[in-house]
DRENDO-1510 file (C-alpha; in Angstrom, 1 decimal, always signed):
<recs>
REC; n; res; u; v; w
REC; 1; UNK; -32.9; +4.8; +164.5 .
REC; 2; UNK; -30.2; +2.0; +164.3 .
REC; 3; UNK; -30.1; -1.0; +166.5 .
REC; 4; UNK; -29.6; +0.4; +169.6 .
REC; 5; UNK; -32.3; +3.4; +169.4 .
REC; 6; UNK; -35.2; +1.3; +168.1 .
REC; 7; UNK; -38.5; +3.6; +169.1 .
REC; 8; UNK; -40.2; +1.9; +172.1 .
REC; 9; UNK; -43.6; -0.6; +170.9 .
REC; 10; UNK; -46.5; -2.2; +172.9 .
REC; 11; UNK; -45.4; -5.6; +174.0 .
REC; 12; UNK; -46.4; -8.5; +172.4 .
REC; 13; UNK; -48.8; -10.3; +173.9 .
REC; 14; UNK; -51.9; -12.4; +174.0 .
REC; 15; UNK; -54.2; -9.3; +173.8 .
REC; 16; UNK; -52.5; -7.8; +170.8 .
REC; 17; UNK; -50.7; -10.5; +169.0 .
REC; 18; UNK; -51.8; -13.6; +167.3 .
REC; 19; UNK; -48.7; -16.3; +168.7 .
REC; 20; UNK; -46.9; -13.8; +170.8 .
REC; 21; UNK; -44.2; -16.0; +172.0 .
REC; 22; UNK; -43.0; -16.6; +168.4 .
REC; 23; UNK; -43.3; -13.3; +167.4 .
REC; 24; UNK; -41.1; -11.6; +170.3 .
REC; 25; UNK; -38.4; -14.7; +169.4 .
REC; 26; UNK; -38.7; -14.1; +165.5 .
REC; 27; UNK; -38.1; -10.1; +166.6 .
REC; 28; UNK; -35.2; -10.7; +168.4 .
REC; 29; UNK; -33.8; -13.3; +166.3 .
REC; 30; UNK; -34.2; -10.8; +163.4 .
REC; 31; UNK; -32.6; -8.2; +164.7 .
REC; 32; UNK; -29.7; -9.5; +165.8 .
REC; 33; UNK; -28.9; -11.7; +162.2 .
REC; 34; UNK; -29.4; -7.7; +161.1 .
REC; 35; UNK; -26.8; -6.4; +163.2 .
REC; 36; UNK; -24.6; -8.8; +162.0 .
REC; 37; UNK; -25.7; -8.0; +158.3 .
REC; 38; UNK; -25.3; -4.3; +159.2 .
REC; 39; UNK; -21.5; -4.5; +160.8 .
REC; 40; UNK; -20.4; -6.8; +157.5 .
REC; 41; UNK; -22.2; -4.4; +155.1 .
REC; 42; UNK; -22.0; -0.7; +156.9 .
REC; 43; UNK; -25.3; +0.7; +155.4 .
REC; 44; UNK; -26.7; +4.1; +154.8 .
REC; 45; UNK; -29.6; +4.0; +157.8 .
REC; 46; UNK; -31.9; +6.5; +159.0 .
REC; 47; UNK; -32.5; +8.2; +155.8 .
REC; 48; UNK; -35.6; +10.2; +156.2 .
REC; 49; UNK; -38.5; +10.3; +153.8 .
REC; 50; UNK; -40.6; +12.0; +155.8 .
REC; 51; UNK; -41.0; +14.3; +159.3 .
REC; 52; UNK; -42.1; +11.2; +161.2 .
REC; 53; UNK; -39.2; +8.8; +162.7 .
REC; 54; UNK; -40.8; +5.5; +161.4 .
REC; 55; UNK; -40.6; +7.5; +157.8 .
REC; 56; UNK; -37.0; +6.6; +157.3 .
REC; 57; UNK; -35.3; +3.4; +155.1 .
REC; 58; UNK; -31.8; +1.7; +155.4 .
REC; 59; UNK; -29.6; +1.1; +152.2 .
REC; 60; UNK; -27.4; -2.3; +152.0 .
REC; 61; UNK; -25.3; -2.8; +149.2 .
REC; 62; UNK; -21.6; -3.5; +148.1 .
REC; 63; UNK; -19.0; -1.6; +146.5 .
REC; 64; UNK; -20.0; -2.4; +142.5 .
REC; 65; UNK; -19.2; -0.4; +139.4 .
REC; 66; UNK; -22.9; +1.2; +137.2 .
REC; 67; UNK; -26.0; +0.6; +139.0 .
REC; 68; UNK; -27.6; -2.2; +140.2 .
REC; 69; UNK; -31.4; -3.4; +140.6 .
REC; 70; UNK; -33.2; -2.6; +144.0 .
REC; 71; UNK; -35.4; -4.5; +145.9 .
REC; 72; UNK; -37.4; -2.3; +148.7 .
REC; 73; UNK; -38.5; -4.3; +151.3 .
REC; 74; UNK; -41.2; -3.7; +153.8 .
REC; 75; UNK; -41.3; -5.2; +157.2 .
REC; 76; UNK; -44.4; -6.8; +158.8 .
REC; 77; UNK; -45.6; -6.6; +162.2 .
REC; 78; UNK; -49.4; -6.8; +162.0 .
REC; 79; UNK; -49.3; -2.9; +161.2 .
REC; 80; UNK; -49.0; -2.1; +165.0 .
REC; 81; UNK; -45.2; -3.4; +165.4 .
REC; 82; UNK; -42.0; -4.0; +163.8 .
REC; 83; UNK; -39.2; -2.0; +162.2 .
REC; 84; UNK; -37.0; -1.9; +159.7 .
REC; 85; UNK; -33.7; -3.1; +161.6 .
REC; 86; UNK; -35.7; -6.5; +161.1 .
REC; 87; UNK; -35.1; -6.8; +157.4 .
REC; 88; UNK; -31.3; -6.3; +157.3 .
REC; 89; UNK; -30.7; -10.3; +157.4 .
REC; 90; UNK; -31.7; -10.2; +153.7 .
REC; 91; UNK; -29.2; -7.9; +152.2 .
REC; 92; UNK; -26.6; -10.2; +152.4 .
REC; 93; UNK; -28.0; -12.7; +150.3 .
REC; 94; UNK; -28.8; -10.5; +147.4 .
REC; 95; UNK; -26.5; -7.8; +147.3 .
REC; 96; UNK; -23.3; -9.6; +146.2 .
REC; 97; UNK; -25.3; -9.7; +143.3 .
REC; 98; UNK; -24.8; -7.1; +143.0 .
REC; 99; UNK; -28.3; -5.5; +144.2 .
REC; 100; UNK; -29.2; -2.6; +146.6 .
REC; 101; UNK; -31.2; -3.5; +149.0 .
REC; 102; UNK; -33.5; -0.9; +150.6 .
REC; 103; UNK; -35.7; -1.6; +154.4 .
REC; 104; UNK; -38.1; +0.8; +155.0 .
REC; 105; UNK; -39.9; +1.7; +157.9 .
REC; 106; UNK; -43.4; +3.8; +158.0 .
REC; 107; UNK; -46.2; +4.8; +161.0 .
REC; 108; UNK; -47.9; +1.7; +163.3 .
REC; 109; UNK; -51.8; +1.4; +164.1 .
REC; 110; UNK; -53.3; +2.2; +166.3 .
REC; 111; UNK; -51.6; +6.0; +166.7 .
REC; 112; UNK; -51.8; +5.9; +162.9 .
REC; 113; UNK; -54.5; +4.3; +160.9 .
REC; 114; UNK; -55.2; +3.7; +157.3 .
REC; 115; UNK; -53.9; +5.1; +154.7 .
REC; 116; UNK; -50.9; +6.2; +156.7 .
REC; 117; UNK; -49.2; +3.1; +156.2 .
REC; 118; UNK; -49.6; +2.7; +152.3 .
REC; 119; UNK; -49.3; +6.7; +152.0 .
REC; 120; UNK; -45.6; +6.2; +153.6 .
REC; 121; UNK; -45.0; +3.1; +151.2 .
REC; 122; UNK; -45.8; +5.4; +148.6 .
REC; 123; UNK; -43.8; +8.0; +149.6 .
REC; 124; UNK; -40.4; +5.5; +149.7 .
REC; 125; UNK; -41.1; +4.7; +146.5 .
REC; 126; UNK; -41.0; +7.6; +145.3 .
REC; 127; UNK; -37.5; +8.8; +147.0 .
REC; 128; UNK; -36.3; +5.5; +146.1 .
REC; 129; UNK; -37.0; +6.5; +142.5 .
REC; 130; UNK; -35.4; +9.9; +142.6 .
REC; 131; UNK; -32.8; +9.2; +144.5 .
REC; 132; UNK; -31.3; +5.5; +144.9 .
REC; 133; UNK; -28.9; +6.0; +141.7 .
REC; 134; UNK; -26.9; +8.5; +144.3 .
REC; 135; UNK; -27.3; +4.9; +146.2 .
REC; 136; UNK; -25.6; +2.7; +143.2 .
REC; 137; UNK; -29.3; +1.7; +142.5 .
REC; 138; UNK; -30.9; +1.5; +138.8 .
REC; 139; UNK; -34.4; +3.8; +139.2 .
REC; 140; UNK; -35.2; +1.7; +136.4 .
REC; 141; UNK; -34.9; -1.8; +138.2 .
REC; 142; UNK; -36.9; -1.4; +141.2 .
REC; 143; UNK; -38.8; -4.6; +142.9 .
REC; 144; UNK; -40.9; -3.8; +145.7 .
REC; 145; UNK; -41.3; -6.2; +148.0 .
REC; 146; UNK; -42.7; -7.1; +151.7 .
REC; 147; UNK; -43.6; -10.2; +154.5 .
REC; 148; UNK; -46.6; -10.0; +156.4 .
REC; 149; UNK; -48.6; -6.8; +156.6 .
REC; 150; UNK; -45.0; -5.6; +154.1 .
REC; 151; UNK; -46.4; -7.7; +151.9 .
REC; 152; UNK; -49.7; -6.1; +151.7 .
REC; 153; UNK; -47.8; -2.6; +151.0 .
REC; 154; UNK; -46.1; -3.9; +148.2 .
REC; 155; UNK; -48.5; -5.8; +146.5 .
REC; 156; UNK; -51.4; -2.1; +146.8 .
REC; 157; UNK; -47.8; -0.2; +145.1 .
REC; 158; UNK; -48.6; -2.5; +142.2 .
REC; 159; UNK; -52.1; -2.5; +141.9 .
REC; 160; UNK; -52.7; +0.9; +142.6 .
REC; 161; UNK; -50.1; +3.0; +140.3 .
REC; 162; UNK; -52.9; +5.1; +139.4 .
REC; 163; UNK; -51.7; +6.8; +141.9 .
REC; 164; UNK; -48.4; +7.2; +140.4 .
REC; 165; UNK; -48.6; +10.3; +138.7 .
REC; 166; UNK; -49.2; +12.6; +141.7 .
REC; 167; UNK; -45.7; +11.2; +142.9 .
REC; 168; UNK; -43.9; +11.6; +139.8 .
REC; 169; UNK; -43.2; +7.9; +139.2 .
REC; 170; UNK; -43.8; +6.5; +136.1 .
REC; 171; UNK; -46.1; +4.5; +135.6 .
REC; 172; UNK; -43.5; +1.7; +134.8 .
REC; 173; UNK; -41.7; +1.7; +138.0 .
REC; 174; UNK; -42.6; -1.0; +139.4 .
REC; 175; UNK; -40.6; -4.4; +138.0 .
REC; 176; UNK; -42.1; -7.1; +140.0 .
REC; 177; UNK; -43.5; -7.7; +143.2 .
REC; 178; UNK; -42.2; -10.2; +145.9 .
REC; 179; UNK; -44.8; -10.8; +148.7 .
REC; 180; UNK; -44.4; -13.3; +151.6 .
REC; 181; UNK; -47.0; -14.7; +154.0 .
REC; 182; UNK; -49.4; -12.2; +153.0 .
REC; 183; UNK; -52.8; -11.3; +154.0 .
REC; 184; UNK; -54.1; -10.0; +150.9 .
REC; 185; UNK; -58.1; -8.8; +151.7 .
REC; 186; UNK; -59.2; -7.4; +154.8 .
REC; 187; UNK; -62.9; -6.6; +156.4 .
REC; 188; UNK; -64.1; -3.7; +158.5 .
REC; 189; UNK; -65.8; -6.9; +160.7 .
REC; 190; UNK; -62.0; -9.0; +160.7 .
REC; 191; UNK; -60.7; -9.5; +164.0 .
REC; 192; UNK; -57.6; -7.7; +164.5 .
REC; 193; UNK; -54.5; -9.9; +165.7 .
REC; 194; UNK; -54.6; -11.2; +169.4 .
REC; 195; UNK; -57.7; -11.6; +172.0 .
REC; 196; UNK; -58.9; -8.0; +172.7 .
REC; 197; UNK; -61.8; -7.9; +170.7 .
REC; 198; UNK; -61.5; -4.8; +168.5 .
REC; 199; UNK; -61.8; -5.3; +164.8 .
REC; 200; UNK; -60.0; -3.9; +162.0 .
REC; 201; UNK; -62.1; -1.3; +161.9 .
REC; 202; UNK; -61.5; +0.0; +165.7 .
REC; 203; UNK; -58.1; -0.8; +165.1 .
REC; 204; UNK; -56.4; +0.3; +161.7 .
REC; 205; UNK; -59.5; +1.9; +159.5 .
REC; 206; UNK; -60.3; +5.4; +159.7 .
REC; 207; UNK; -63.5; +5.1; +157.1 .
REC; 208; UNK; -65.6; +2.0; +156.6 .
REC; 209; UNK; -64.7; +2.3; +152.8 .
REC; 210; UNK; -60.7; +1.7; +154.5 .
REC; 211; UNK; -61.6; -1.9; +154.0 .
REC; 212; UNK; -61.4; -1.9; +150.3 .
REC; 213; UNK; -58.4; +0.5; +149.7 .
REC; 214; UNK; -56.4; -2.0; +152.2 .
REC; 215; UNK; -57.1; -5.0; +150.6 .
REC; 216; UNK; -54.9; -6.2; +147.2 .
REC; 217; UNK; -58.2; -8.3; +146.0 .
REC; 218; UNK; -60.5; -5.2; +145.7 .
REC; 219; UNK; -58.1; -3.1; +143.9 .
REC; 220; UNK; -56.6; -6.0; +141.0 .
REC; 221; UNK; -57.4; -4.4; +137.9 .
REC; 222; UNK; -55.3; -4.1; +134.5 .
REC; 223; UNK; -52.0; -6.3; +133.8 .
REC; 224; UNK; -49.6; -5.5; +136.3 .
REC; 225; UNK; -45.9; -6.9; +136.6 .
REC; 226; UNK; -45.2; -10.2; +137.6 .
REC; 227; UNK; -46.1; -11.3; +141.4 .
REC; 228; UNK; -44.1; -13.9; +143.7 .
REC; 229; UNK; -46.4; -15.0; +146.6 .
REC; 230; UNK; -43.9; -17.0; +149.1 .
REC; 231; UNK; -45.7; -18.4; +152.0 .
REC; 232; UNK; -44.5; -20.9; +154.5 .
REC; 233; UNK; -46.8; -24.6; +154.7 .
REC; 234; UNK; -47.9; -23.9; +158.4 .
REC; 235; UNK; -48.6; -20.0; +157.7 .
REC; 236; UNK; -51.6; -18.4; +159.3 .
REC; 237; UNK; -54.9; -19.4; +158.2 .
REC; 238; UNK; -55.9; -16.3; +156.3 .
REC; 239; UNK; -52.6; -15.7; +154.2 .
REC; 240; UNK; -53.5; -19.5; +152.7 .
REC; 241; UNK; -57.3; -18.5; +152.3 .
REC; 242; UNK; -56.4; -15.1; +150.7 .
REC; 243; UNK; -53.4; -16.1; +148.9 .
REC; 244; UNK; -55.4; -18.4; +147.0 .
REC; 245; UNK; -58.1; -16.2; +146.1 .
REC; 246; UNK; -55.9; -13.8; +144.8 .
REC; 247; UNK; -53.6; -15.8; +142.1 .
REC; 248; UNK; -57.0; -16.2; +139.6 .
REC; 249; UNK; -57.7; -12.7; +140.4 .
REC; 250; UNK; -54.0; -11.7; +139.1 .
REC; 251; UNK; -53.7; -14.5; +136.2 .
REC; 252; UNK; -57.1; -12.8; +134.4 .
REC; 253; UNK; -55.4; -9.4; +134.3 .
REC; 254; UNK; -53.0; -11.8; +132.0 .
REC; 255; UNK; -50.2; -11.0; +135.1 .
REC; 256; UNK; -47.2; -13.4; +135.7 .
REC; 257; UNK; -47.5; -14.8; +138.7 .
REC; 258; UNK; -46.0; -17.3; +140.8 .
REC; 259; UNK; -47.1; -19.0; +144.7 .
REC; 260; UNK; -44.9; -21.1; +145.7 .
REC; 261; UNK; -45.7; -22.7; +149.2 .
REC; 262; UNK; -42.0; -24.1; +151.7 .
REC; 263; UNK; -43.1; -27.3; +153.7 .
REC; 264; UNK; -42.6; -26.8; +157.0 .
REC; 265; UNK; -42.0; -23.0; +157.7 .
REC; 266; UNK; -44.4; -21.3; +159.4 .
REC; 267; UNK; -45.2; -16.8; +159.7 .
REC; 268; UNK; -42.1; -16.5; +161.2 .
REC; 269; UNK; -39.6; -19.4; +160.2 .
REC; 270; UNK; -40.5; -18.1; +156.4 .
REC; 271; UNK; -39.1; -14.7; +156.8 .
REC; 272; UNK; -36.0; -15.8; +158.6 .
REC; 273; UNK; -35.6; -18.4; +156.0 .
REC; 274; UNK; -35.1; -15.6; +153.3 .
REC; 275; UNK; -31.8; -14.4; +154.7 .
REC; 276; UNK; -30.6; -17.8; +153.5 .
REC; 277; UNK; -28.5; -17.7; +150.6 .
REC; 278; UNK; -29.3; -21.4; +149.2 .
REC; 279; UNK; -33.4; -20.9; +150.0 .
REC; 280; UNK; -35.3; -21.3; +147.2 .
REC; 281; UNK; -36.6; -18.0; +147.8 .
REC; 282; UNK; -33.7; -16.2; +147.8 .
REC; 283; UNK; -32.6; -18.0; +144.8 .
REC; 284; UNK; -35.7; -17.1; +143.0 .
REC; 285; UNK; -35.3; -13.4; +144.0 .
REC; 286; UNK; -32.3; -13.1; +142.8 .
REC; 287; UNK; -33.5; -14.5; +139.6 .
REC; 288; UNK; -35.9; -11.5; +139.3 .
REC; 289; UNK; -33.3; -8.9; +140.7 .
REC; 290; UNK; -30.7; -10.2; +138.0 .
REC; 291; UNK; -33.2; -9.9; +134.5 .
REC; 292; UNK; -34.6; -6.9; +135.4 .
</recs>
C-alpha cells in the first residue's frame, strides 16, 4: 500500500485502545522514521501473498554479493490496527549487515478473527521460504520475529511447525525467534484493549477453543530454536505477567532462551528503540542474524 495509501483503520481511542494517546504518537512517529528508512533503502513493497490487501510484505535490504539471513518482522497493533509501513525504521539497522529485512502485513479483528491472523503469518513464511533468495535472502537463515500482538505471531510459527508440512517448509525453518513486548497467553474471558467491554472472545475468537491456539503458553511443546523476549521496564502489565510464565515453560523443552528487560522504555518507546543502531537490542539481533 506504501505510505501514502495506507488502508483506512478505526481511530484509536479510549473505547478501543489501551493508552490511545501514545499509541496514535508511536504510529505516526513510526511511520514517518519508515519513510525515511524507505527513501534511503528503496524497497520491494506491496508484494502480495495473498488476495487480501493487508496480505502483502515489504523487502529492505542493500546491494550485497550471495545471500544474506532474513529477519521477518510482524507489526503489532492489538490485532485490530497497525501496518507494515510501521516496521521500516528497523531495516536500517540490520541490513548493512548485510541482512534482508522483510515487514509483513496480514487481516485486523474484528472484520477478521482468529486464525486469520496466524494463517496469514503462516502463509509469509512460507513465500518468504520459496521465494526471498530472488530477494538476496538465504531460505536457510530465516528469524521470524514480531512486537506486540507480532510478537505473538512469531513466537505460534515456532511452536506450532507441526503445521509446517502442509506449507512445504521444513521443519527446520525457523532459526530463532525475536519477540518484543509480547502477550504470550490469552483467555476467551480477557478484556480486549480499551473501555468497551467486549472480551477476546466477542472480539478476536471465532471458537471458544481460539483461546488455546492463540496463546504461545498452550502450544510449547518439543525443543524449539532459541527465543529473544525484549520487553521495555514500564511495558503493559500482562506482557511482564505472561513473559514470565513463559521462559520456564521454554527452558524445560531444553530451548535457548533469553528475556532481557530495558529500564525505562515502555510498549511503545521499546519498539521505536529497535530502529537504533547502538540498542542493545539491535545489537543482540544482529548477533543472531550474523551466526545463523
Amino acid at each position: 500500500m506504501a505510505f501514502d495509501n495506507l488502508r483506512p483503520q478505526p481511530p484509536r481511542t479510549p473505547e478501543n485502545t489501551r493508552v490511545p494517546g501514545l499509541a496514535i504518537a508511536y504510529g505516526e512517529e513510526a511511520l514517518a522514521r519508515s519513510r525515511a528508512a524507505a527513501e534511503l533503502l528503496s524497497p520491494t513493497m506491496d508484494i502480495a501473498f495473498g488476495p487480501h490487501p493487508d496480505q502483502s510484505l515489504d523487502i529492505y535490504r542493500s546491494e550485497n554479493d550471495g545471500l544474506a539471513p532474513v529477519m521477518v518482522f510482524f507489526h503489532g497493533g492489538a490485532w485490530a490496527h497497525g501496518y507494515k509501513e510501521w516496521n521500516g525504521f528497523m531495516a536500517p539497522a540490520l541490513v548493512d549487515l548485510p541482512a534482508v529485512f522483510v515487514s509483513v502485513g496480514y487481516r485486523l479483528a474484528p472484520e477478521h478473527k482468529w486464525p486469520a491472523p496466524f494463517d496469514d503469518a503462516l502463509s509469509a513464511l512460507s513465500w518468504v521460504h520459496a521465494n526471498i533468495a530472488t530477494h538476496g535472502g538465504d531460505p536457510a537463515r530465516i528469524h521470524v520475529a514480531g512486537w506486540s500482538a507480532g510478537g505473538t505471531l512469531a513466537a505460534l510459527l515456532v511452536v506450532r511447525s507441526d503445521l509446517y508440512a502442509a506449507r512445504d517448509l521444513p521443519v527446520d525453518v525457523v532459526q530463532s525467534c525475536l519477540v518484543t513486548s509480547t502477550s504470550f497467553q490469552f483467555r476467551n474471558s480477557d478484556l480486549a484493549p480499551g473501555t468497551r467491554g467486549i472480551t477476546y472472545r466477542d472480539f478476536l475468537f471465532e471458537t471458544d477453543e481460539d483461546e488455546k491456539a492463540a496463546s504461545v503458553i498452550d502450544q510449547v511443546r518439543g525443543h524449539l530454536p532459541p527465543f529473544l523476549i525484549a520487553q521495555g521496564e514500564n511495558d503493559f502489565a500482562h506482557v511482564s505477567k505472561t513473559g514470565e510464565r513463559i521462559v520456564p515453560l521454554l527452558e524445560a523443552t531444553g530451548t535457548s532462551v533469553e528475556r532481557r528487560i530495558y529500564p525505562g522504555l515502555d510498549h511503545y518507546a521499546m519498539n521505536l528503540a529497535q530502529g537504533d543502531p547502538n540498542h542493545d537490542w539491535v545489537q543482540a539481533a544482529r548477533a543472531r542474524l550474523a551466526s545463523s
